[in-house]
BAKOLPA-294928 format. One record per atom (N, C-alpha, C, O): residue number from 1; z negated, x, y negated. Coordinates in nm, 2 decimals. Layout:
residues N
seq:NUM; pz:Z; px:X; py:Y
...
***
This chain:
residues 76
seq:1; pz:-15.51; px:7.17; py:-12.62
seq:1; pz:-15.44; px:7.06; py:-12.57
seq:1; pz:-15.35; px:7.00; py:-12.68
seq:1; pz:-15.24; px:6.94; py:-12.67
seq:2; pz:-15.44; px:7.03; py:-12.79
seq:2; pz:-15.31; px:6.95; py:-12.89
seq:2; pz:-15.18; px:6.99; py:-12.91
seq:2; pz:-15.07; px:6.94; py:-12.90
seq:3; pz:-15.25; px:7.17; py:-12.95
seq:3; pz:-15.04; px:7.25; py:-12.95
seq:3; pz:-14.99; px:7.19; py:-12.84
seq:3; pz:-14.91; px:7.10; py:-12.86
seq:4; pz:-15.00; px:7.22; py:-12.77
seq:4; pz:-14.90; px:7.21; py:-12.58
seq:4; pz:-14.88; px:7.02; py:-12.64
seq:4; pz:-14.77; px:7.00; py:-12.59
seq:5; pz:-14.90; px:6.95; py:-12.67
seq:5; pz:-14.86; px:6.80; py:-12.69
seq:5; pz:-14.76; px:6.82; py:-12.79
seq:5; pz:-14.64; px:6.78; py:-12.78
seq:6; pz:-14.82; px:6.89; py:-12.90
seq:6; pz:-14.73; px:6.91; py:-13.00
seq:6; pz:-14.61; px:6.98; py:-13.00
seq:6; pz:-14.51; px:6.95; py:-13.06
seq:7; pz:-14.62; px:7.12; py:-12.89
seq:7; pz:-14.48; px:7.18; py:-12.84
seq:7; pz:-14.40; px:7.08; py:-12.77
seq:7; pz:-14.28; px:7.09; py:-12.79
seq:8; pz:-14.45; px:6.98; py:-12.69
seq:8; pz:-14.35; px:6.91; py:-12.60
seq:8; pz:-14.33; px:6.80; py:-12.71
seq:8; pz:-14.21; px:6.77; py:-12.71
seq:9; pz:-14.40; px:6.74; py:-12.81
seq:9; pz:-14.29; px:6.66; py:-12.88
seq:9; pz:-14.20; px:6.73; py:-12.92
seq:9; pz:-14.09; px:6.70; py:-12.89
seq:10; pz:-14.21; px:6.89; py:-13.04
seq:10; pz:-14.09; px:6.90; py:-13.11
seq:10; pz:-13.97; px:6.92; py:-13.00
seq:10; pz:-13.85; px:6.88; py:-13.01
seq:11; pz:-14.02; px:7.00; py:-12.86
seq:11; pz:-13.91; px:7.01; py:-12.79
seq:11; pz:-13.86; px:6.90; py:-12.74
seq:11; pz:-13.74; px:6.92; py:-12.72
seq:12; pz:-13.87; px:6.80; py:-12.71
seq:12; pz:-13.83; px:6.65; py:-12.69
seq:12; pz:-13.72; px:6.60; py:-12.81
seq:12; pz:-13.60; px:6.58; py:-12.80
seq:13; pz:-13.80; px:6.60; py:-12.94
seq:13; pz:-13.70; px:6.60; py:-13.03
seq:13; pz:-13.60; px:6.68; py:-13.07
seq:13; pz:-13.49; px:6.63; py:-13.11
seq:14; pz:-13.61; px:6.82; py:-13.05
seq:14; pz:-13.52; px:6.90; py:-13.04
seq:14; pz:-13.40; px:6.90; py:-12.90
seq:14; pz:-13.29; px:6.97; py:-12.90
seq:15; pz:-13.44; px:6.82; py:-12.82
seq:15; pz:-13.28; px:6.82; py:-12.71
seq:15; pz:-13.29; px:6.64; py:-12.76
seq:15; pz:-13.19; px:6.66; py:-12.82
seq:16; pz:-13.31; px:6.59; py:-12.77
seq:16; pz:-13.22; px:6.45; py:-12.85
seq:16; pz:-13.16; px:6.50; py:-12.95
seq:16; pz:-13.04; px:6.49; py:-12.97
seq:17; pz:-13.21; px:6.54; py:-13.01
seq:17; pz:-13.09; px:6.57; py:-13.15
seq:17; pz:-13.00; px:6.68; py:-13.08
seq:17; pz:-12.88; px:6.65; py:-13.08
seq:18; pz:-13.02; px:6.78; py:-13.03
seq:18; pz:-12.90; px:6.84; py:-12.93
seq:18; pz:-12.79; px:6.78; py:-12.85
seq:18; pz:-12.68; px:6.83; py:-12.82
seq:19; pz:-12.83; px:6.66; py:-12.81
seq:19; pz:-12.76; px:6.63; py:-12.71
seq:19; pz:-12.66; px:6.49; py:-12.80
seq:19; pz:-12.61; px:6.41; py:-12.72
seq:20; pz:-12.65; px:6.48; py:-12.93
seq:20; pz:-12.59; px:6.41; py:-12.97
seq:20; pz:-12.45; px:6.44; py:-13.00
seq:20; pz:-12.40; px:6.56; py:-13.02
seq:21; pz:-12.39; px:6.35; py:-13.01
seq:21; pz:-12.22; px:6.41; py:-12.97
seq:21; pz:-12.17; px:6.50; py:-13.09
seq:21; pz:-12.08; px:6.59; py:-13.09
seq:22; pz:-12.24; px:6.46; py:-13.20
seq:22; pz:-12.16; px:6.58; py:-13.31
seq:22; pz:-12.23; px:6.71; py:-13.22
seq:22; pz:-12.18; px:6.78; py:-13.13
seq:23; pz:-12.35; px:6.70; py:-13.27
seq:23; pz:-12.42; px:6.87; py:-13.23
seq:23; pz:-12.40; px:6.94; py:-13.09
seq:23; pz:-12.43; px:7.06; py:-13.07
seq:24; pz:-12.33; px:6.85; py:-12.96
seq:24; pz:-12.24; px:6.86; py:-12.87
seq:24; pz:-12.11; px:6.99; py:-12.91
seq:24; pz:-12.11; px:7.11; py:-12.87
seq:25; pz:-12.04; px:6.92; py:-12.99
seq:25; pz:-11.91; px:6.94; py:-13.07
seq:25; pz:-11.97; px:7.09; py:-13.07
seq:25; pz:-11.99; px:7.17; py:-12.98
seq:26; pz:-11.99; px:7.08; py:-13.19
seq:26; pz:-12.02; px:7.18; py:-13.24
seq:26; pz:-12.08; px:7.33; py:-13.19
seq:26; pz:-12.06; px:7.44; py:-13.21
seq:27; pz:-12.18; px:7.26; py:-13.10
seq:27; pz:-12.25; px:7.39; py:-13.00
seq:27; pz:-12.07; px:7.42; py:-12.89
seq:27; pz:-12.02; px:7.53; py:-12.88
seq:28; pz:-12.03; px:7.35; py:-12.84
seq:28; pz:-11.90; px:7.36; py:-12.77
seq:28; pz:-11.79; px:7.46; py:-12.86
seq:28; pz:-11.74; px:7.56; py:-12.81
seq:29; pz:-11.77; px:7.41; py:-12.98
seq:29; pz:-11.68; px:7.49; py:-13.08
seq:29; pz:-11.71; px:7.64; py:-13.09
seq:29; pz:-11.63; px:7.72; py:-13.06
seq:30; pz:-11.85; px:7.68; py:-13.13
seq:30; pz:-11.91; px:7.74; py:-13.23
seq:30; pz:-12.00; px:7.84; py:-13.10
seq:30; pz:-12.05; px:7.95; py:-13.13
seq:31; pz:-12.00; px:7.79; py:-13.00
seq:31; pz:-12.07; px:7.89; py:-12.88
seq:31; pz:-12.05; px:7.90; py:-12.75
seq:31; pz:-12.05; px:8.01; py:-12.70
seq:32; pz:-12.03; px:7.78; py:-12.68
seq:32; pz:-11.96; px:7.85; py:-12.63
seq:32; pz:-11.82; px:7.86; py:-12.57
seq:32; pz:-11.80; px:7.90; py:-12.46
seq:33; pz:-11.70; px:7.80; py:-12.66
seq:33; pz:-11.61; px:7.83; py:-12.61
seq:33; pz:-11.59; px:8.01; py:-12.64
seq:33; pz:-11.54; px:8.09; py:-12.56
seq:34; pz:-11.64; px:8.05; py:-12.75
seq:34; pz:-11.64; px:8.21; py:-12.82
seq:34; pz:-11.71; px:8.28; py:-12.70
seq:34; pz:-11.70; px:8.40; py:-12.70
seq:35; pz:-11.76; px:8.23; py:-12.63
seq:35; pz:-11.88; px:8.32; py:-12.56
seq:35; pz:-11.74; px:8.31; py:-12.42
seq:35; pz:-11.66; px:8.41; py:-12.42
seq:36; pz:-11.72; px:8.23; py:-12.35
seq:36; pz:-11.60; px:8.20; py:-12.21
seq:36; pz:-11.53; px:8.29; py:-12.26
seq:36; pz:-11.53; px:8.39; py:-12.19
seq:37; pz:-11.46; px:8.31; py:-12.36
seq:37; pz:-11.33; px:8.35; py:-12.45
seq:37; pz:-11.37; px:8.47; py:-12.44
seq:37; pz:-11.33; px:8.50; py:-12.32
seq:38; pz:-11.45; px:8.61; py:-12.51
seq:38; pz:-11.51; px:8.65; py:-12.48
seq:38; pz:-11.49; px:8.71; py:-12.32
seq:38; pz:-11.39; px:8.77; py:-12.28
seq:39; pz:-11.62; px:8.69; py:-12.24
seq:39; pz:-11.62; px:8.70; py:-12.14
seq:39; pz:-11.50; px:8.70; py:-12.08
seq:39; pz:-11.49; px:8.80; py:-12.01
seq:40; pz:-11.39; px:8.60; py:-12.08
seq:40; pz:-11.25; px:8.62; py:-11.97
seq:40; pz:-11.22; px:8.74; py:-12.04
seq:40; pz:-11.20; px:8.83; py:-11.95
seq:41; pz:-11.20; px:8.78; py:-12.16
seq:41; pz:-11.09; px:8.89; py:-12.26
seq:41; pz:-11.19; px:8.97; py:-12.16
seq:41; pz:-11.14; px:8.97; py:-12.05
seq:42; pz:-11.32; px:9.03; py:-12.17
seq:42; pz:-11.36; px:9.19; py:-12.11
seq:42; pz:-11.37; px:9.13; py:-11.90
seq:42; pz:-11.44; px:9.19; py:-11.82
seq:43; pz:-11.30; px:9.05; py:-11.89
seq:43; pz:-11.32; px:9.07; py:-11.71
seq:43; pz:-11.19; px:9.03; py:-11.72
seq:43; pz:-11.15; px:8.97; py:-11.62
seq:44; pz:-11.10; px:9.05; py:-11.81
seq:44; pz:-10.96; px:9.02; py:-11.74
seq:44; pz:-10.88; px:9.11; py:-11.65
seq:44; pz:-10.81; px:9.07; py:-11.55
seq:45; pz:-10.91; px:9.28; py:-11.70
seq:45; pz:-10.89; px:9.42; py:-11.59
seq:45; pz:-10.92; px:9.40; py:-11.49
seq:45; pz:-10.85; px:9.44; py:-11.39
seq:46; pz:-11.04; px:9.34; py:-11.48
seq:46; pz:-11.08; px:9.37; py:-11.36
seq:46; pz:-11.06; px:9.28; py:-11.26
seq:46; pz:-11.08; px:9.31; py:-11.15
seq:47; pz:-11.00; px:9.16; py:-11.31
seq:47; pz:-10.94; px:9.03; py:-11.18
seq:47; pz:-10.85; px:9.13; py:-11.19
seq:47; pz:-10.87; px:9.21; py:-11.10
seq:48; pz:-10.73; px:9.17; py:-11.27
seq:48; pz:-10.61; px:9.23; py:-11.23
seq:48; pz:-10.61; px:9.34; py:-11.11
seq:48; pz:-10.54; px:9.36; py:-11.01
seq:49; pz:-10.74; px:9.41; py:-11.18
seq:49; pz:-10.75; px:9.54; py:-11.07
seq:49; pz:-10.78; px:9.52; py:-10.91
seq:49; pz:-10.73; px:9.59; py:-10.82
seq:50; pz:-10.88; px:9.40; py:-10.89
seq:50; pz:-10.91; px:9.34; py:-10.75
seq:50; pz:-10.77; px:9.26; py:-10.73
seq:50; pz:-10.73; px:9.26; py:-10.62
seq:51; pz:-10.72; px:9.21; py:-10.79
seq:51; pz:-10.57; px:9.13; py:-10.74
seq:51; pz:-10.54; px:9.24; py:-10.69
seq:51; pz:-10.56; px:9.26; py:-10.57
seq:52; pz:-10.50; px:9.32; py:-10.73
seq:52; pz:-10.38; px:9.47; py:-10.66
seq:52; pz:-10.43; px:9.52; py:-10.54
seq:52; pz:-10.37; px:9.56; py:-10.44
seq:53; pz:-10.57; px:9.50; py:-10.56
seq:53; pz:-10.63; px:9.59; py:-10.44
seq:53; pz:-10.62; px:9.49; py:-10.35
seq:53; pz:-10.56; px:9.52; py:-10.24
seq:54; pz:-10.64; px:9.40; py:-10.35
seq:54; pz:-10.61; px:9.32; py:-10.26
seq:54; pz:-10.51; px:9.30; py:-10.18
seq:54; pz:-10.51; px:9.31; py:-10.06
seq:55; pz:-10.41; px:9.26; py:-10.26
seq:55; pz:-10.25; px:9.31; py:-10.22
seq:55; pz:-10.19; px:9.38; py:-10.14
seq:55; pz:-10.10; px:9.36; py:-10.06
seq:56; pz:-10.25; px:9.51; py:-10.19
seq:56; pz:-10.22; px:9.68; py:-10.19
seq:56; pz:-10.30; px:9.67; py:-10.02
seq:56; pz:-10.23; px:9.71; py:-9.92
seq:57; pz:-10.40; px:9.63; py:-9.99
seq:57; pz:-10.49; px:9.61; py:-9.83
seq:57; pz:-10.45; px:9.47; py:-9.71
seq:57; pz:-10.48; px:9.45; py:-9.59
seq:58; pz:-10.38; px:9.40; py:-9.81
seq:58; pz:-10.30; px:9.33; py:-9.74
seq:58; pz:-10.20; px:9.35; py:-9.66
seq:58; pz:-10.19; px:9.34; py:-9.54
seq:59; pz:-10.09; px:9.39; py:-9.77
seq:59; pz:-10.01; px:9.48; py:-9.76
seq:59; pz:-9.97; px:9.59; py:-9.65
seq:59; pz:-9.88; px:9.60; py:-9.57
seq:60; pz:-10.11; px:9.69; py:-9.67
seq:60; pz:-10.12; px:9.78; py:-9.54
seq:60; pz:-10.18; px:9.69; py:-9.42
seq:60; pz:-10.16; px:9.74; py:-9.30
seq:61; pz:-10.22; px:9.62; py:-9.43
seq:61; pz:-10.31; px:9.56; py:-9.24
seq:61; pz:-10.18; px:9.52; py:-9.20
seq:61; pz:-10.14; px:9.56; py:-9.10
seq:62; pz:-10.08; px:9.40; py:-9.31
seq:62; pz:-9.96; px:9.38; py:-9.23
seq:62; pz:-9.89; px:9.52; py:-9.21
seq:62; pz:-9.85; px:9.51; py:-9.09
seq:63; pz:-9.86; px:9.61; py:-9.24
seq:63; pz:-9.82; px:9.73; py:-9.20
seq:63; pz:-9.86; px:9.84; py:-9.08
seq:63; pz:-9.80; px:9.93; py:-9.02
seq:64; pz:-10.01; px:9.77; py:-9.06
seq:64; pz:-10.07; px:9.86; py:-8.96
seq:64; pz:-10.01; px:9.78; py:-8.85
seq:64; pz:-9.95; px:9.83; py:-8.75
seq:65; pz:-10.03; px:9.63; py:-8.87
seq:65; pz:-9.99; px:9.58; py:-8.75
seq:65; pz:-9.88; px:9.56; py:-8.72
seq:65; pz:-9.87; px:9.47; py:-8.63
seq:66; pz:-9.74; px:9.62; py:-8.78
seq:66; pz:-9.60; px:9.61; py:-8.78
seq:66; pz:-9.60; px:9.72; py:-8.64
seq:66; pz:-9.55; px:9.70; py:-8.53
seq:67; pz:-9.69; px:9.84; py:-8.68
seq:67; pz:-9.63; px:9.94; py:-8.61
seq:67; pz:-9.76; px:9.93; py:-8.48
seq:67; pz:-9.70; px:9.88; py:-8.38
seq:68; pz:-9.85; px:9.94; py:-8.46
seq:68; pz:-9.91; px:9.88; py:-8.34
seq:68; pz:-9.82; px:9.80; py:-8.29
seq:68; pz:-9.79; px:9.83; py:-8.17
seq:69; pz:-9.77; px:9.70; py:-8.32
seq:69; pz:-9.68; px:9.59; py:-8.25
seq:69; pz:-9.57; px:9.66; py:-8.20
seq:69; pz:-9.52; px:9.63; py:-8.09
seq:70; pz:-9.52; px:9.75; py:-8.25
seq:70; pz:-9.38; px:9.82; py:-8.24
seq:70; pz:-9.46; px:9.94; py:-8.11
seq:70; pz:-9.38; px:9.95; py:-8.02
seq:71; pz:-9.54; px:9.99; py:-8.10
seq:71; pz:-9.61; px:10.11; py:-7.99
seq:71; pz:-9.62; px:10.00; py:-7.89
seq:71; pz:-9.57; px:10.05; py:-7.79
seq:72; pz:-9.67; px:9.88; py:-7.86
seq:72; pz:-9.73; px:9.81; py:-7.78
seq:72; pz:-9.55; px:9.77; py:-7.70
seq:72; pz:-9.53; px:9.77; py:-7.58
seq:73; pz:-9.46; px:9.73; py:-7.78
seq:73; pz:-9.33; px:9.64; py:-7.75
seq:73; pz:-9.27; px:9.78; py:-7.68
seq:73; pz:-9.25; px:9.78; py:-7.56
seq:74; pz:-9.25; px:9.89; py:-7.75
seq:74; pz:-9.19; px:10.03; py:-7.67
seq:74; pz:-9.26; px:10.04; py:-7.55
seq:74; pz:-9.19; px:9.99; py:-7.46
seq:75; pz:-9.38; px:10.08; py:-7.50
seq:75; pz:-9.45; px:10.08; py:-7.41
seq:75; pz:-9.44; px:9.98; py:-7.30
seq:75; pz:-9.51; px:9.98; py:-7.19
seq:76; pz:-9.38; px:9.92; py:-7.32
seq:76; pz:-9.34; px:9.80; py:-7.22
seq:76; pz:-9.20; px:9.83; py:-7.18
seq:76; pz:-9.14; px:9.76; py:-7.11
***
């Protein structure tokens, strides 16, 4: 019982002092803006690659339905 009292004070003290605006700062500077930064640089391919595809299937459904529309208007 004592450890387990003793783990929840130091962790108690340890997010007050975390949560104070320098050590804020700093964890924000120092971690994770580098970590976001990071992360966007290796998923940036791949928003581009799903943008295109996207496009690219857009693209065709308006296409499919150009010419369906065009068989359906002849047939009349």
């Amino acid at each position: 019982m004592v450890i387990k009292k003793l783990t929840n004070k130091i962790i108690d003290k340890m997010i007050c002092e975390v949560k104070t605006p320098e050590n804020m700062k700093k964890l924000r500077e120092h971690i994770a803006d580098p970590l976001i930064a990071y992360t966007y640089k290796q998923l940036y391919p791949y928003f581009i690659i799903t943008s295109v595809l996207f496009i690219l299937t857009f693209i065709l459904a308006l296409l499919i339905f150009v010419l369906v529309l065009r068989q359906v208007i002849i047939k009349m």
